[in-house]
C-alpha positions in Angstrom: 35.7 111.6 123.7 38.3 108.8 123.8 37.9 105.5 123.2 39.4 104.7 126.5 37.0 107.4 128.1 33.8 105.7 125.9 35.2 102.1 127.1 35.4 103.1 130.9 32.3 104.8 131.0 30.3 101.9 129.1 32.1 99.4 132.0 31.1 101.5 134.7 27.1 102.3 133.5 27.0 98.3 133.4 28.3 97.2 136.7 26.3 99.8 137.8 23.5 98.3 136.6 24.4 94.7 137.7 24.9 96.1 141.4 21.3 98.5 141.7 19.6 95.2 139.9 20.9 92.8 142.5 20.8 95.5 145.2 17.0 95.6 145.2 16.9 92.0 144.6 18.7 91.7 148.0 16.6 94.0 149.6 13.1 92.7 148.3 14.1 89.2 149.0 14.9 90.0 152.8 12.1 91.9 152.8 9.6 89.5 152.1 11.3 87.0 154.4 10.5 89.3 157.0 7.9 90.1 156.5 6.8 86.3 156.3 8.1 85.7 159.7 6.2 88.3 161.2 3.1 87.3 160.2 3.9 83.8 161.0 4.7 84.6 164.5 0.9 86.8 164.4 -1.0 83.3 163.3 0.7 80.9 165.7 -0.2 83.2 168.4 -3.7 83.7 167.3 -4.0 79.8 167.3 -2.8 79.7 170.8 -4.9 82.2 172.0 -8.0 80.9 169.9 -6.9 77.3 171.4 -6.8 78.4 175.1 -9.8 80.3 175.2 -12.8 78.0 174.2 -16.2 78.3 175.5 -16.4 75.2 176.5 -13.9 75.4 179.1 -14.6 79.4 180.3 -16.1 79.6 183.6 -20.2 80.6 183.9 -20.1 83.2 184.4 -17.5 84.8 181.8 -14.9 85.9 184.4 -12.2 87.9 182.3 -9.9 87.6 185.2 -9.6 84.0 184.4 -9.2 84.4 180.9 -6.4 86.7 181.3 -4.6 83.9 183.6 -4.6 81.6 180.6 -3.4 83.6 178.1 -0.2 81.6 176.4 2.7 82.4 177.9 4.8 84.8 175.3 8.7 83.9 174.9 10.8 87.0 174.7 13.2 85.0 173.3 11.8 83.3 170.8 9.0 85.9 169.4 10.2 89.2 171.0 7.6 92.0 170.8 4.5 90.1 170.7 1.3 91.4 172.6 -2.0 90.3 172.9 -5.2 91.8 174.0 -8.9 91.3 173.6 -11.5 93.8 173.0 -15.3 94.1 173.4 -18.0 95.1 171.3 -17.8 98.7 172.2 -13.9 98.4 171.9 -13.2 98.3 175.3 -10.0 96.4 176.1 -10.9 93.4 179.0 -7.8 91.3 178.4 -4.5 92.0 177.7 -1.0 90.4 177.9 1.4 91.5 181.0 3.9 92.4 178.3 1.8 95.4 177.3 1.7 97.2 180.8 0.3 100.0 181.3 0.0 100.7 177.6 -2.6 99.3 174.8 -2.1 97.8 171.2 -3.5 100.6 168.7 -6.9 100.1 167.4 -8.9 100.8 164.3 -12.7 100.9 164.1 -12.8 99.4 160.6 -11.0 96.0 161.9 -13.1 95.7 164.9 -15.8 96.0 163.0 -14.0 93.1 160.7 -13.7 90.9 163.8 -17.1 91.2 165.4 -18.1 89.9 161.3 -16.0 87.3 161.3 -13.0 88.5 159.4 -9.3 88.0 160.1 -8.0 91.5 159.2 -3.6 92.5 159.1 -2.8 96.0 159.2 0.6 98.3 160.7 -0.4 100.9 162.6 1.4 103.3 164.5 1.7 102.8 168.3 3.0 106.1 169.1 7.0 107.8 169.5 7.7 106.8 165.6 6.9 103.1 166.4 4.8 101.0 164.0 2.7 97.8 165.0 1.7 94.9 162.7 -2.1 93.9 164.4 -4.0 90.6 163.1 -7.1 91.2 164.0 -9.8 88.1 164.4 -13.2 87.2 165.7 -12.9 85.6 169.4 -15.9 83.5 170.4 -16.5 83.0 174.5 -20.3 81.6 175.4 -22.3 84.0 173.9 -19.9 86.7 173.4 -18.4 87.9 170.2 -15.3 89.6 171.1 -12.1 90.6 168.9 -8.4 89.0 169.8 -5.6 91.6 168.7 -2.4 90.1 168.5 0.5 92.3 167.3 4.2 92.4 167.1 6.6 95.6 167.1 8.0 96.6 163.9 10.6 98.5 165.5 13.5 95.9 164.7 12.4 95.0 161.4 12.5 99.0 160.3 16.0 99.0 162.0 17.3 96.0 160.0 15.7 97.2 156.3 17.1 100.7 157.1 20.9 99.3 157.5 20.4 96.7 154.9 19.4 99.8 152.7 22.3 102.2 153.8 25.1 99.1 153.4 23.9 98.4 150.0 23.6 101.8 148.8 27.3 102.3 150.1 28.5 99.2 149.4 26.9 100.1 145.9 28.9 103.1 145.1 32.5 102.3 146.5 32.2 99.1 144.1 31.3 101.5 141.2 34.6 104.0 142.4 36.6 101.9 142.6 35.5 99.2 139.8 35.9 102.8 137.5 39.3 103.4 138.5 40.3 99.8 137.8 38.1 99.7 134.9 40.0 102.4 133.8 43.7 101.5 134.6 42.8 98.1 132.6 41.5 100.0 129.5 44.7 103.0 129.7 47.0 99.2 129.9 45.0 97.5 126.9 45.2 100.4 124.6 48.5 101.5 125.3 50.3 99.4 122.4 47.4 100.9 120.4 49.0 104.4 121.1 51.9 103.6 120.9 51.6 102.1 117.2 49.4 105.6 116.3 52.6 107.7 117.9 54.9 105.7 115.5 
């Protein structure tokens, strides 16, 4: 193979290198950030709901109507895509954010089990038409109840921002390697051309 061949293909293998390398360093880092924000948003509303609904200021008796009237408002500006909803012991939803509708955060056994314990649980679930939920799941205490507060935020926009951040790296990616080859190339063919030309003397 030629030297100029061996010297282009080393240059390109390289910057390919340096661009995968910081490619999923790019993508990992966003990722995180994310991800981070998400839950975030999950444990601020968890501490609103947990600081709106106290026993001692529910109502004898527990009226759920009431409790559903002071839910904290949710901004769909600010936190789009968060839902809330409270279930009983025999996971029966009773409260639930207007936000939701007619429809229901997903549920899982194991975390309501978790949150009549006592334990904060985090899980994505899907919620149905290729959508995914993030759910913190934690134990809600009103009079002598023990009942579980799901909080959740869509995962729709996240997926929608990782997938394009994915596709623009990968093809930002490859039409650096083109074209860095082609000018890696064309700058080796310049360099060694008094090199040939001494060899053709």
């Amino acid at each position: 193979m030629p030297i100029r061949w061996r010297l282009s293909l080393w240059f390109t293998l390289v910057l390919s290198g340096i661009l995968v390398f910081s490619g999923l360093v790019t993508h990992s880092l966003l990722k995180g950030y994310l991800n981070n924000e998400i839950n975030d948003n999950l444990n601020v509303y968890t501490a609103r709901v947990h600081g709106t609904l106290r026993s001692d200021q529910e109502h004898e008796p527990l009226d759920f109507k009431v409790s559903h009237s002071r839910l904290p408002a949710i901004s769909e500006f600010s936190s789009p895509g968060i839902y809330v909803q409270i279930i009983d012991r025999d996971g029966a939803v009773i409260v639930k954010s207007d936000n939701l509708g007619n429809q229901e955060l997903p549920t899982d056994p194991v975390l309501i089990k978790d949150g009549l314990s006592g334990i904060v649980s985090l899980k994505d679930m899907p919620a149905g038409d290729g959508a995914t939920v993030r759910v913190q799941v934690s134990p809600l205490y009103l009079q002598d109840r023990t009942l579980v507060l799901e909080v959740g935020q869509s995962l729709q926009t996240f997926n929608v921002i990782m997938n394009r951040i994915m596709w623009a790296l990968t093809g930002g990616s490859i039409a650096a390697i083109v074209l860095s080859s082609l000018l890696g190339y064309a700058i080796v063919r310049k360099t060694l051309s008094p090199v040939q030309q001494v060899t053709r003397t």
